[in-house]
N, C-alpha and C positions, 0 to 999 in steps of 0.2 A: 807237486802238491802232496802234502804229507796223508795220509789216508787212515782213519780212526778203525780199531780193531774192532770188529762184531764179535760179541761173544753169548754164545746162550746156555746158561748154567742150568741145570738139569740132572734129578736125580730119578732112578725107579722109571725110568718113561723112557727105555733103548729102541721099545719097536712101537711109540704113540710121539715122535715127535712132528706135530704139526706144520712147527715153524721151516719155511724154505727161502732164507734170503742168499743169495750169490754170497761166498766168500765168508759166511758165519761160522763160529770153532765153537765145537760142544766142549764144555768144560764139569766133569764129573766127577763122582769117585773112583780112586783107584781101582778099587774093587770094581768095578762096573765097565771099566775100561773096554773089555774085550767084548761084553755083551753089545757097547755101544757100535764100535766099530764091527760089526758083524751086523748091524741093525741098519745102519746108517756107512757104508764102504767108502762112499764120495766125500765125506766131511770131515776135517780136522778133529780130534778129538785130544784133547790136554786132560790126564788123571790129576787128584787131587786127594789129599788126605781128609778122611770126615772133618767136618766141622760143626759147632754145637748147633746153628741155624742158617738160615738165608741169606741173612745180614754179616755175617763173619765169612760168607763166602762171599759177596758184595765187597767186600772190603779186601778180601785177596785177590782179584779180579782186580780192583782199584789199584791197588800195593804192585801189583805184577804187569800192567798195563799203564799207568798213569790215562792219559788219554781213552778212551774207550766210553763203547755203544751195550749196554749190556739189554738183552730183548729175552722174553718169556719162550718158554718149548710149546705154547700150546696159542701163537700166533694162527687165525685161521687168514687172515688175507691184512690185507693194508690196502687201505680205502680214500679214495678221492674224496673230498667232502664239498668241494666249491666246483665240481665240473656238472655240465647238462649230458645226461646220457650220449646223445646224438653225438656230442661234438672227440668226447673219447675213452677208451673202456673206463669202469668204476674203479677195478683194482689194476692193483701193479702189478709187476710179472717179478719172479727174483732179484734181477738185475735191475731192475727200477728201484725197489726196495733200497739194494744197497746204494745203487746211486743216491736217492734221497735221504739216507743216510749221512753220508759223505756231504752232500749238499750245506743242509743243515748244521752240520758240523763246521764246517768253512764260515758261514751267516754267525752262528752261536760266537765262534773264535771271533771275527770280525766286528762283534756286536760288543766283545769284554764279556760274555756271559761262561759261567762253568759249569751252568748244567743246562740241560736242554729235552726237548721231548716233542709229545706232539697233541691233539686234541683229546682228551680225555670221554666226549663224549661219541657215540657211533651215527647219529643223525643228522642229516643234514639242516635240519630245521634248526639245529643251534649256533649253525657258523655263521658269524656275522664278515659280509663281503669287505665291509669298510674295517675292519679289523684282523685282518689275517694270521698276525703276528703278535702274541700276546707276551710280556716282562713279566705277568707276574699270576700264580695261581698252582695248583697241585700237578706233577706230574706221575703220571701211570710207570710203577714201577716196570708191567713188562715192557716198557722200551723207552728209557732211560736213558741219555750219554751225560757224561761227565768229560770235565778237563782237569789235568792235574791241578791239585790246590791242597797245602799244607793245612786249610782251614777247613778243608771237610773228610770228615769221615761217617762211617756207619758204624752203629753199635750194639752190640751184643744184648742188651737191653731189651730192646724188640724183638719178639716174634715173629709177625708178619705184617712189621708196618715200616719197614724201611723206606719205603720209597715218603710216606711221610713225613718220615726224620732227615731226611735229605732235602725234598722239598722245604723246611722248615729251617732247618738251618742251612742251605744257601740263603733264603731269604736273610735271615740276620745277618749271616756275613758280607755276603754281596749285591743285595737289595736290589736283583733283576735275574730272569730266567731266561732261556729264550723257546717259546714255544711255537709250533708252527700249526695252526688249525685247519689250517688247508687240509691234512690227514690224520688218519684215525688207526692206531693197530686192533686190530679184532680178537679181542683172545675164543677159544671155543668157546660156544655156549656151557655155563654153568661148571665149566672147566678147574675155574680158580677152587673150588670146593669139594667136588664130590670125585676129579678125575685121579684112580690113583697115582703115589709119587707125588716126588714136586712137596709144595708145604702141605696136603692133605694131612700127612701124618703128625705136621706142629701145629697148625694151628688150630684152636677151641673156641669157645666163647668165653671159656674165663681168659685164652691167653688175649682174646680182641679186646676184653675189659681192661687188663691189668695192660696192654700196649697204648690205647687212649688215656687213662690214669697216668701213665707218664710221661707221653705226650705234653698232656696239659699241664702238667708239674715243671714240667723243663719250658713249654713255650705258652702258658697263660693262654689268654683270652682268644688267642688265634686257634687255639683247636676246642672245639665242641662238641659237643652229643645230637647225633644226626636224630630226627623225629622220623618214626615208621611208622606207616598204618598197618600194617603186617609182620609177623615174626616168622622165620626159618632159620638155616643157617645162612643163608644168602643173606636177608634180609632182618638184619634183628637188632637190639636194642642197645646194643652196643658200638653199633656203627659212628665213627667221626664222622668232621665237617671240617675245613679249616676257613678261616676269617683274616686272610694275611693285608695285613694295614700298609699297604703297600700300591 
């Protein structure tokens, strides 16, 4: 059985990586190389030359792997969502991770789906039991797989909304995802924003505006402007939505 590569791309963060799944390759800059491997001894580590953003590393990661699981550096656990405490623990242990991984990846292949992922939201109170398995709706860029396909790519265009642009056009091209709600990845709390490394340093609130602006220009009425009752950089007026008619 063929096994999809785990890869977690990561810059700035050699002695803050969270993430611990069995058999995951840290992919970085060259330049960082030795910091990482000196941080991290146990883990594969592949250098890489800068690249202008996330998305253009997304896409050498794609271009170099075809097939492949790509997951966030600041993963705090992976989470059951449909289990009762009693019957077995909440999180998974590394090697569950990858396993579920590979799982899903096998289901996604066998379903015809090329991208795949898992429930976006962290609460149990949103998994519906009769529903486990959802075709169609946003996936969470930090844990992401893809399967090779000459009809997707990621673009230089974005800032920090790749995994929207991906989400959006599989939907056009192949009108089904394969997502599995039964789990959750956790990223640290408040992590995506304020931890350094990683996107901290790209992205703004002009780049969150001008990355929805072309969202909606490239895919219309399927992406919108999320309504806030409060403003931070977490939370702020810029934020999308998508409405995928599907």
């Amino acid at each position: 059985m063929t096994e999809i590569p785990i890869v977690i791309p990561s810059r700035g963060r050699a002695d803050k990586i969270k993430t611990s799944i069995a058999g995951a390759v840290l992919w970085v800059r060259e330049s960082e190389v030795d910091a990482y491997r000196s941080a991290n001894p146990d883990m594969e580590i592949i250098g890489h030359p800068d690249y202008a953003n996330l998305a253009v590393k997304r896409q050498a990661i794609y271009d170099y792997y075809g097939d492949v699981f790509m997951v966030d550096d600041d993963i705090d656990a992976v989470r059951r969502l449909w289990i009762d405490t009693d019957e077995m623990p909440i999180y998974l242990a590394p090697d569950q991770m990858r396993d579920l991984i590979q799982a899903t990846y096998q289901a996604a292949t066998a379903a015809g789906c090329y991208l795949f992922g898992f429930s976006n939201y962290p609460n149990p109170k949103h998994y519906l039991p009769g529903k486990p398995i959802r075709l169609s709706g946003y996936i969470n860029g930090c844990a992401l797989g893809l399967r090779k396909s000459d009809s997707l790519y990621f673009t230089e265009r974005t800032t920090a909304a790749e995994s929207y642009w991906i989400t959006l056009l599989n939907a056009y091209v192949y009108r089904k995802a394969w997502i599995d709600t039964r789990f959750h990845f956790a990223q640290a709390r408040k992590s995506t924003c304020t931890l350094p490394g990683g996107q901290s340093a790209n992205r703004t609130l002009r780049s969150e505006h001008d990355d929805t602006v072309f969202l909606a220009k490239m895919f219309g009425s399927a992406v919108g402007w999320k309504r806030v009752k409060s403003e931070s950089f977490n939370v702020h007026q810029y934020q999308r939505t998508l409405k995928i008619p599907l």
